[in-house]
Residue, then its C-alpha position, 0 to 999 in steps of 0.5 A: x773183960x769179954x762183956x766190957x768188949x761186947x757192951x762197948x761194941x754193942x754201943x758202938x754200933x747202935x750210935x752209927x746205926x743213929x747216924x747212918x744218913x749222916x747230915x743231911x741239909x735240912x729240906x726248908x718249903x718256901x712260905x705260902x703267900x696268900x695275898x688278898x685282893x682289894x675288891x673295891x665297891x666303887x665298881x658296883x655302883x658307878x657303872x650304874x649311876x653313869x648309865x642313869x645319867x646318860x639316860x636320863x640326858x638322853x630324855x632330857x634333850 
């Protein structure tokens, strides 16, 4: 009866040693949003072309 008593108390303390924080709300991170900019190669070539253009009515007049 004695080992019965003893096994059921060894039992008893492992389970409560398992849950010794208890229940805890989960830590959720907030998702990384990784957003892509457009690069738009209009830009490169425009600026360019406009000043070719006024340059080359500046030579015309």
């Amino acid at each position: 009866m004695k080992k019965l008593v003893l096994a059921a108390a060894f039992a008893a303390a492992a389970t409560t040693a398992a849950n010794a924080g208890g229940m805890a709300a989960p830590v959720m991170e907030a998702p990384v949003v990784v957003q892509e900019t457009s690069a738009s190669s209009a830009g490169g070539f425009i600026v360019p072309l406009i000043l070719l253009a006024l340059v080359a009515a500046a030579v015309a007049r």
